[in-house]
N, C-alpha and C positions, 0 to 999 in steps of 0.2 A: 504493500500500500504506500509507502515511502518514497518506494521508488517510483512509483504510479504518479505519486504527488510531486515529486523533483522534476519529471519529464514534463509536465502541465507548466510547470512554474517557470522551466528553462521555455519553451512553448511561446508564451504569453510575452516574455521577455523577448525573445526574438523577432515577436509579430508586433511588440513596441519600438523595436530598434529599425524595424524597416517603416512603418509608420514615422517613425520621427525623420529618416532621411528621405520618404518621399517627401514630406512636407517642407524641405529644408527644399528640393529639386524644385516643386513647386513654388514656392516663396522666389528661386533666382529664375525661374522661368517668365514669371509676372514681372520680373523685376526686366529681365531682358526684352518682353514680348510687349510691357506696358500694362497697364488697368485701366478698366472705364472711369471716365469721371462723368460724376453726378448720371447722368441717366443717357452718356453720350454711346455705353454700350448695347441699348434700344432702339434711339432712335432712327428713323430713315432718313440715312444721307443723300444729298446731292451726289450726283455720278462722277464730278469731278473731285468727291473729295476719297475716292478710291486711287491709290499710289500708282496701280497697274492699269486706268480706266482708259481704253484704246477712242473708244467716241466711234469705232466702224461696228456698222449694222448694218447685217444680211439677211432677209427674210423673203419666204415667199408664202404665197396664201395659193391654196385649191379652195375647191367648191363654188366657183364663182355665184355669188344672187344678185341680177338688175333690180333695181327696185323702181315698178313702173317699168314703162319704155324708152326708151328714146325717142319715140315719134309721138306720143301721146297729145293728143290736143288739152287747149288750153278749156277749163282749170283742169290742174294734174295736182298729187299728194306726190310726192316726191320722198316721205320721211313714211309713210304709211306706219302709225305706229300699231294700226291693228294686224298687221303681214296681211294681208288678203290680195295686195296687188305687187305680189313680189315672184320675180320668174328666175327660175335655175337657169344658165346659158355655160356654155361652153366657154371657159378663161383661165386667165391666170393671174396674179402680181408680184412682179417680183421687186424688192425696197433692198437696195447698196447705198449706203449715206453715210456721211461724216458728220454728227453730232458736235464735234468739237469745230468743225471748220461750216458747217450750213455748208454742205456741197453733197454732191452724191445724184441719182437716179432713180424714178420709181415709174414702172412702167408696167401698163394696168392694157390685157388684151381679153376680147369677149366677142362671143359673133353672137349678131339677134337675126334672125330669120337667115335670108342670102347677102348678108352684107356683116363686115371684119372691123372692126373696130380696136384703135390703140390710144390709150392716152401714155403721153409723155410730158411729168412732171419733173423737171430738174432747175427750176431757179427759186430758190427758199427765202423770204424774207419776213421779217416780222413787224406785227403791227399792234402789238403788246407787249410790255413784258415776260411774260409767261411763254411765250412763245421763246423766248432767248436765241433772237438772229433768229429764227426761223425752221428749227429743228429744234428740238427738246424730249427729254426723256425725263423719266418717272414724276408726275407730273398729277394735277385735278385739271378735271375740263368739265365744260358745260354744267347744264342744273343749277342748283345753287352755286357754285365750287367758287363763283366769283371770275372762273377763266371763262372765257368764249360765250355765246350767243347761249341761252337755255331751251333753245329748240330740241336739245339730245341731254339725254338722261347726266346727270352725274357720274363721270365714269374716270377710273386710273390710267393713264396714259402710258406704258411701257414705253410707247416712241410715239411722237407727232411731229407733223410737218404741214409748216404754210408757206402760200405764193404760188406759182404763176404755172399753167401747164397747158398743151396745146392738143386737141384732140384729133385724131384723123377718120375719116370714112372710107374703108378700103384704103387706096392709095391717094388720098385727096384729105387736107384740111378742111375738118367742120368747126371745129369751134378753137383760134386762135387767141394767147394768151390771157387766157381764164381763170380766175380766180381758183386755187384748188386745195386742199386740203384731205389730208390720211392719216388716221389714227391705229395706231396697234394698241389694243382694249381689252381691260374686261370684255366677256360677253352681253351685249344687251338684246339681243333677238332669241327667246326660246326656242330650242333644234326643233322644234316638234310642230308649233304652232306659225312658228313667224313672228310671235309678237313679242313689240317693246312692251313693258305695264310701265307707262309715263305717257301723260301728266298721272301721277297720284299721292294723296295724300300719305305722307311718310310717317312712321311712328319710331325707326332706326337713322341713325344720320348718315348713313351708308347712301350711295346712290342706288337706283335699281338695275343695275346689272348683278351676275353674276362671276366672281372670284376665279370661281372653278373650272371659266371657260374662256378665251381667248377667242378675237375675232379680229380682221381686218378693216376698216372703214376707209372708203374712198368719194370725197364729192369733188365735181367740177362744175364753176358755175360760172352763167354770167355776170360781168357787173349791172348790166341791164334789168329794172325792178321789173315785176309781172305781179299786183295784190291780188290778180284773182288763181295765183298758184301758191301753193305751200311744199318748201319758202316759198315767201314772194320774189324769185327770181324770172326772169323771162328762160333760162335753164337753170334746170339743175340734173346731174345728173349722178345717180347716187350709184354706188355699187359696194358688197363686201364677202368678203371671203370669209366662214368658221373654222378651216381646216387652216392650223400655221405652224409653218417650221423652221426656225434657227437655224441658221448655216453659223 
């Protein structure tokens, strides 16, 4: 029994001795790697203040959805938040941009009936702060958030971009230096339904998309007003991809 008790005691002591020098390893590990201060190890940083943050983004979106047509006469819902007038088509988008420099390519192609369609958005400029130059990332937009128009729900921005993009029809410009705009998002259109739930009355400050889901957003419009369209643009023309992948 002595001896039972001697090996427990050496035991205990051994598994003190290694506890005290992981704690010693730990203490110069903090010491060399740094501690959070006050609550700086929670919160969400700006992208720039990552040591290794590159600012290049490559993404592409499948699934393409028009929302509406392209040809649809005036008045047209362009945002349809009930989905009822949104068509699957054949496309793609592919987003290469420089965040840190507002430079870069996004190049949005979709065929509707017998005619090919590409937009090409490549000069970014901003007209906000929030926008930062004209590319920006991890970000609030629209709804309340205080950024952008509240036409579009409340939603986190992975990457956005504003300014100028020119549309083609088959091999022929239709709509020349356009106002345009793409967000990489939360999900706000339900896979199932189509539908935004916005406008509605909120009881979470959260916006109403969903976390879980990722989706592409692409509008081109014109500067030309149209009140009897929603927007009130004389175009607009909206498109977005659910399906996105990281290069």
């Amino acid at each position: 029994m002595y001896i039972q008790r001697s090996n427990i005691t050496v035991r205990l002591l051994g598994l003190s001795l290694i506890t005290s020098a992981l704690t010693a390893t730990y203490a110069g590990a903090a010491d060399q790697f740094g501690t959070p201060k006050g609550d700086e190890g929670t919160r969400i940083f700006k992208a720039t203040e990552h040591p290794h943050y590159s600012g290049q983004f490559h993404l592409s979106g499948q699934r393409t959805t028009l929302i509406g047509s392209v040809n649809d006469p005036t008045p047209w819902d362009h945002l349809d938040y009930a989905g009822k007038h949104v068509i699957p088509v054949q496309g793609s988008i592919d987003i290469q941009v420089n965040e840190l420099t507002n430079s870069g390519q996004v190049v949005a192609e979709f065929v509707q009936g017998d005619d090919r369609y590409r937009i090409v958005f490549d000069r970014f400029a901003a007209k906000a702060p929030f926008q930062d130059g004209g590319i920006a990332t991890r970000v609030y937009e629209h709804g309340d958030s205080g950024n952008g128009d509240p036409l579009y729900p409340k939603t986190w921005l992975y990457l956005g971009g504003w300014g100028t993009a020119t549309m083609f029809k088959n091999q022929d410009v239709l709509y020349k230096d356009s106002d345009a705009h793409f967000m990489v998002m939360e999900r706000s259109r339900d896979p199932k339904t189509h539908e935004v739930r916005y406008p509605a009355e909120r009881t979470l400050p959260g916006g109403e998309t969903d976390p879980a889901g990722m989706e592409i957003d692409l509008w081109v419009r014109s500067k030309e007003q149209n009140t009897n369209n929603f927007p009130p643009f004389e175009t607009f023309i909206h498109l977005y991809w659910n399906e996105v992948t990281w290069k």
